[in-house]
N, C-alpha and C positions, 0 to 999 in steps of 0.2 A: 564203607564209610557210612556213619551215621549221622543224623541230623544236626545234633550235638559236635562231630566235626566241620558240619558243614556251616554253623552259622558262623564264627569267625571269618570266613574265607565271604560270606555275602556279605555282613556289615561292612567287612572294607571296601566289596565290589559299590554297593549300594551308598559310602562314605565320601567314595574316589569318583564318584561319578557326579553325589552331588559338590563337591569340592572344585569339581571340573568345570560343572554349569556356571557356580558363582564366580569364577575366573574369567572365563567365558564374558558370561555379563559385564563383570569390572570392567577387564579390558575392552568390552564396546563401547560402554558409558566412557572413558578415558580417550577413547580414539575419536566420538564425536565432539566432546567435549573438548579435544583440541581442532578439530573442524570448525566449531563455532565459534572460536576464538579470533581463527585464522579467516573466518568468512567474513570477510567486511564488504560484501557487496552488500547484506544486508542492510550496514548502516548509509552506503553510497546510493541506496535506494531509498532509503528517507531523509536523507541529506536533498537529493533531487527533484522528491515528492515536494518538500517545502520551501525550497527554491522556484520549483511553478508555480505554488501559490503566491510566494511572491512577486515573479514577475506576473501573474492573472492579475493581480490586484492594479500591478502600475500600468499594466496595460487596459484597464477597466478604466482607471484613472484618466489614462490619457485618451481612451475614444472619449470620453466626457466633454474633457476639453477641448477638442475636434469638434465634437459637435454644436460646442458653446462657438467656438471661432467662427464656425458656418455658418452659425445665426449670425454672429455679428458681420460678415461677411455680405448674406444678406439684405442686411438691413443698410449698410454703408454702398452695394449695389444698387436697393432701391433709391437711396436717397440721392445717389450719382446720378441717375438717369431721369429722376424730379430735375435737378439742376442744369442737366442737359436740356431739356427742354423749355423750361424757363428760361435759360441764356438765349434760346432759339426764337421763343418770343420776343423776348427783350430786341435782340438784333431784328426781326421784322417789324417790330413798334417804331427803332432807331430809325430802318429805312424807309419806312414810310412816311416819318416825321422830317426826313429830309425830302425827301421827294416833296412835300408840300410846300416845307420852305423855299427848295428848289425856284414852287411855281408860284409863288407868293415874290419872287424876286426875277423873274422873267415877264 
């Protein structure tokens, strides 16, 4: 056999082999490409990602207004215990002021 017999017989080998590879390839690109069709954790994971921001946001939200409530909490405690203590005087003014009268009528 000479050369001249033998190149038909490579062109197909060398033909069939690249023929093979592109198939090959097709069908991986076809087989992933139905994998990521079919992968929807992907999207349940940006579905999820943007659901904590939104709950981060209303939970930002609401420590705000915890912390706003605390002041006024605060401040409606100090002013309680202002009034306590002025009702305390007042009641020892009252009884002192009877007690005089008391002796002002004995």
């Amino acid at each position: 056999m000479n050369l001249e017999d033998l190149t038909p017989i490579l062109i197909a080998l060398i033909g069939g082999t690249g023929l093979w590879g592109w198939l090959t390839i097709k069908s991986k690109q076809s087989h992933e490409l139905k994998l990521q069709e079919k992968d929807t954790s992907g999207e349940f994971k940006e579905n999820l990602m943007e659901r904590i921001k939104i709950v981060s946001s209303e939970n930002k939200s609401l420590h705000v207004k915890v912390e706003e409530l605390q002041a006024k909490l605060m401040e409606v405690s100090i002013a309680l215990a202002a009034s306590q203590e002025k009702i305390k005087h007042l009641e020892s003014e009252v009884h002192l002021y009877q007690m005089k009268q008391q002796a002002k009528q004995d």
